[in-house]
N, C-alpha and C positions, 0 to 999 in steps of 0.2 A: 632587656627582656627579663620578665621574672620569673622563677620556678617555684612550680608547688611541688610539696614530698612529705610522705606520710610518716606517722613513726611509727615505730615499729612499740609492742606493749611496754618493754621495759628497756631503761638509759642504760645499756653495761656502762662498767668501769673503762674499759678500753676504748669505747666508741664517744664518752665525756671528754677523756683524756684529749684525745684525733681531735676530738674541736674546740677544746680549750686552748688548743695548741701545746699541750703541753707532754704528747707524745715524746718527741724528743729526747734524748737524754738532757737531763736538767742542768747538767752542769759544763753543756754547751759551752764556746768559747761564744762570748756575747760582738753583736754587731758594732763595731764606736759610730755613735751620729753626736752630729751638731751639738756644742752647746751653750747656750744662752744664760751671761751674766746675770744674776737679779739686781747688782747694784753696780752704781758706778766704778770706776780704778780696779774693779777686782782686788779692794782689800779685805785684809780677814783671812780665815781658817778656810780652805777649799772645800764645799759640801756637794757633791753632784746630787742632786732629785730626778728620780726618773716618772716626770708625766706620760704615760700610759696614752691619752689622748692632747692632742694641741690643746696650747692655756689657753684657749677662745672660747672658754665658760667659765661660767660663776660656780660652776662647782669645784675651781680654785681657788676660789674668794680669799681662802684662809695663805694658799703660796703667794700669792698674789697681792696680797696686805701686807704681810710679812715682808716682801721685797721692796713694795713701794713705797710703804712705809715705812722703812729704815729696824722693822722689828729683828730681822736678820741681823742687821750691821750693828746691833747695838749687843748684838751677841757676839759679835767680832769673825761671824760668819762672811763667804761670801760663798751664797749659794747657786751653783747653776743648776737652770732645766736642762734637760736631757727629753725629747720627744722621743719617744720607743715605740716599735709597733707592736703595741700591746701586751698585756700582762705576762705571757711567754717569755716576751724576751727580755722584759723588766728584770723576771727574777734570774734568769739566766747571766744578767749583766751583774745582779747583787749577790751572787754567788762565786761570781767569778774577780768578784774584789774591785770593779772598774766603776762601783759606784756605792752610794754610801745607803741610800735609802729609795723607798718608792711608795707613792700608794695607790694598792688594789684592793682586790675586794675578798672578802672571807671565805668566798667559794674556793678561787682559785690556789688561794693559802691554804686551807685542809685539804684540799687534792693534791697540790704538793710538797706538802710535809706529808701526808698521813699515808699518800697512793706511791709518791718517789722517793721518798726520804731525804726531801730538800730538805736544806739544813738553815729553814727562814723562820725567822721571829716576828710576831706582831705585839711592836712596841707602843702602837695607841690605835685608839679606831674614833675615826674622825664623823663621819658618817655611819652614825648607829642605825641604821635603815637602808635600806633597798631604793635606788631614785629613779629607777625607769618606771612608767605607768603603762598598765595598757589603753588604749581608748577607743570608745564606740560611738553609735553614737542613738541620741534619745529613742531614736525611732524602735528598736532593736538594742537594749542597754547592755550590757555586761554589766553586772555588780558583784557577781562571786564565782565563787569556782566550777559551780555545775553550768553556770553558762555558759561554758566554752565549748562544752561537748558539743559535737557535733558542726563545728566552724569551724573557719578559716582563720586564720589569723594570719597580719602582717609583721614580719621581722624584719629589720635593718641589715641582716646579713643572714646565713647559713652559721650555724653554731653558735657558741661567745655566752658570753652572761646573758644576752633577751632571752636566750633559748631556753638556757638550763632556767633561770627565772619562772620562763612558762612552762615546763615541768616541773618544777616544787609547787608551784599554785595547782596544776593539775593532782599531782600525790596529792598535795592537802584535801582538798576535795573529792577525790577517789573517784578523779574524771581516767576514763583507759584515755592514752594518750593518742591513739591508734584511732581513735575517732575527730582529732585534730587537727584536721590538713596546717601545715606550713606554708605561708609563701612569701620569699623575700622581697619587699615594699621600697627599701632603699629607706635615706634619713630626710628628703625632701619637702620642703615645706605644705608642698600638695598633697601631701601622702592621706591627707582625711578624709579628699574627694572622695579615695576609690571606697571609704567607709560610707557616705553619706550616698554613694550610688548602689551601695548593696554589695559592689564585686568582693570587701572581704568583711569580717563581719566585726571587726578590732585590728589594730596595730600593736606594737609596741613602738613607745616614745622616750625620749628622755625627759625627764622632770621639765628643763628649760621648756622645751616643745610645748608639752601638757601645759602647762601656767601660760604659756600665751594663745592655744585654743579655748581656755577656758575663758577669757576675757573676750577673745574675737570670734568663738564661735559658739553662741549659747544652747546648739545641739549636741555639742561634743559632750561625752559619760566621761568620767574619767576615773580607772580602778587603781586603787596602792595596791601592790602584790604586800606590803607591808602591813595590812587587814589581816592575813592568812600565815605570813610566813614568816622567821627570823631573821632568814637569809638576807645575806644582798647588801650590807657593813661595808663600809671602807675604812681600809686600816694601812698605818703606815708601819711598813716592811723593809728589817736590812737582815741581814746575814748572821749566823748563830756565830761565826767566826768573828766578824767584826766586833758584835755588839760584847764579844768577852775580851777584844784586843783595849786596854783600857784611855788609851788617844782615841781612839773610834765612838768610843763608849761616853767619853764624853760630848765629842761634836754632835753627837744621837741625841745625847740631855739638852746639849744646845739647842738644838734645832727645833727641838719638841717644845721647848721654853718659847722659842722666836714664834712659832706656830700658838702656841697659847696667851700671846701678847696681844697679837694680831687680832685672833678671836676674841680676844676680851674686848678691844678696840671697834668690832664691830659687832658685838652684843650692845656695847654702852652706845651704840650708833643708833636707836628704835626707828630712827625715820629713813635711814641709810644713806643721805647727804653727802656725809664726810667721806663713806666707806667708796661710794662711787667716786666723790671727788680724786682719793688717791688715788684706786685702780687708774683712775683717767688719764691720771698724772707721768705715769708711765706706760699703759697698756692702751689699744684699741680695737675693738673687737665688737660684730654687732650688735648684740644685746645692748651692749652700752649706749648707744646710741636710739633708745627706746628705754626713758626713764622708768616710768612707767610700771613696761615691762620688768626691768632691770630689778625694781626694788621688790617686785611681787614673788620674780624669783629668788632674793637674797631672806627675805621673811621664810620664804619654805627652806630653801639649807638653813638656814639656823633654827627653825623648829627640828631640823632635821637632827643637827649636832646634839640639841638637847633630850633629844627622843627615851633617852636611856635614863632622862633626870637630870638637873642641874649638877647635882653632885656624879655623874660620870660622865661630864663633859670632858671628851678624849679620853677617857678612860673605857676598858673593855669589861663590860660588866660578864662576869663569870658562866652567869645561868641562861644569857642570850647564845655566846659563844656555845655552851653545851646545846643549848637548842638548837642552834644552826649544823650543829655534828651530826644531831638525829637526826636531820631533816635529810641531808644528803644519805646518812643510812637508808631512810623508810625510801627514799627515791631510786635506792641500789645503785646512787655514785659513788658512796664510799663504804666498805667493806666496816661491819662492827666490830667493837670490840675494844677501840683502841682508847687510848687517854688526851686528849683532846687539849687539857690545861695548861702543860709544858710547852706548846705551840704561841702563847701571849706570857707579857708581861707587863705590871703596869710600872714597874718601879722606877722607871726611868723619870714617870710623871711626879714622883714625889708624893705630898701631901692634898 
């Protein structure tokens, strides 16, 4: 059953925090789950990765290449996944020293650094862009930000990154939020119907989703919050503790290397052949199983990677990062003032 609920004019700081999950105190003792070798024998340096969401997308492409492709092992890593429930408890487990790195996304990184005084570092951003879409559909288009007034919108849960997302798109556009009904849709493949029958008037989707209504449904609109806003970066995050313990500080260089191997392996891939071949080699998960599909999605993550410029491929370009601080400012999630810069680093990435 779904619920609609309004919002209220302005996001406080403490009501973001409640659904980021990230009320809590930060430095929680973190949950131990499962973890999943990337390479065979478990040789190599121990590296735990904490995926936030199951590897059953291609917006792992890059842990995922790295593993199966041996870019890991030739770093003399051996990295496990770590599945967490979500970015809460990612950083709680990377601060709590039970694991070495993670990637989330920039929102939730300036809220806790800036709002808890997590003690987290963002040593690359892999995903220079925002990759959830909204979507509507021809009849009734969404294209920018004033047309949301007055709708409904579908979200995949109560709070989390679709939400705050669809508030920084509203501040951009200087839509009152308070004219926006919410209602949570779920992530199910049907979820367009209830667009295409009227009942909401947009979703939010993930990238994958979006890139396969666009092929299979040629009514489906489909908006980048990425048109309007900074926000919405994915960056890989460990611990301001570790990253100065100098054993830590190197497996982090490592890692970032094996992760930049990878990626270079499936940039030099234009038709994406090989890059599925590997994935295949050891993973399977549906997407894969829709060529097709598969390659249409792997073409938009790496427009994605390069969004910032070939030359800040994984690298955290300064004036985005500054942008995305104002943006949670002008939205009144994060309190001004503070200095933003101290919070990334690129130097792990070298030259």
């Amino acid at each position: 059953m779904t619920t609609s609920f309004p919002m209220t004019p302005a996001l406080s700081r403490r009501r973001f925090l409640h659904r980021a999950g990230l009320a809590a105190t930060v430095g929680a003792a973190a949950v131990v789950v499962p973890a999943c070798s990337s390479g065979p024998g478990g040789s190599g340096d121990r590296v735990v990765f904490l995926n936030v969401l199951p590897l059953e997308t291609l917006s792992f492409t890059p842990e995922l290449v790295a593993a199966a492709g041996g870019h890991f092992a030739r770093e003399g890593l051996d990295v496990q996944f770590q599945t967490t429930r979500g970015s809460a408890q990612a950083i709680q487990t990377l601060i709590a020293g039970s694991a070495l790195v993670s990637r989330i996304g920039d929102i939730e990184t300036m809220i806790a650094v800036g709002q808890r005084n997590a003690p987290l570092v963002n040593v690359s951003t892999m995903l220079q862009q925002v990759t959830v879409r909204m979507v509507s559909a021809a009849s009734a288009p969404i294209r920018t930000p004033a047309d949301f007034a007055g709708k409904t919108i579908g979200l995949p849960s109560q709070g989390g990154t679709s939400e705050t997302t669809l508030d920084l798109v509203l501040a951009r556009g200087g839509v009152d939020p308070a004219s926006v009904q919410r209602q949570v849709v779920g992530v199910a493949p049907g979820v367009f119907d209830l667009v295409a029958q009227g009942r909401i008037a947009a979703y939010v989707a993930s990238l994958d989703t979006s890139e396969q209504l666009r092929t299979q449904r040629p009514d489906a609109v489909v908006f980048n919050p990425a048109d309007v806003i900074s926000s919405g970066a994915q960056l890989y995050a460990t611990s301001r503790p570790q990253l100065d313990d100098p054993r830590n500080r190197d497996l982090m260089t490592r890692y970032l290397r094996g992760i930049r191997s990878a990626v270079g392996a499936v940039l030099s891939d234009p038709t994406g052949d090989q890059t599925l071949a590997t994935i295949r080699s050891r993973y399977d998960f549906p997407i894969l199983q829709d060529t097709e599909l598969a390659k249409t999605s792997l073409r938009a993550y790496t427009a994605n990677w390069n969004a910032a410029g070939p030359q800040n491929l994984m690298r955290t370009d300064p004036a985005r990062w500054q942008a995305t601080y104002a943006e949670l400012t002008a939205a009144r999630i994060m309190p001004g003032g503070l200095q933003p810069d101290p919070w990334f680093t690129n130097d792990l990435l070298g030259t």
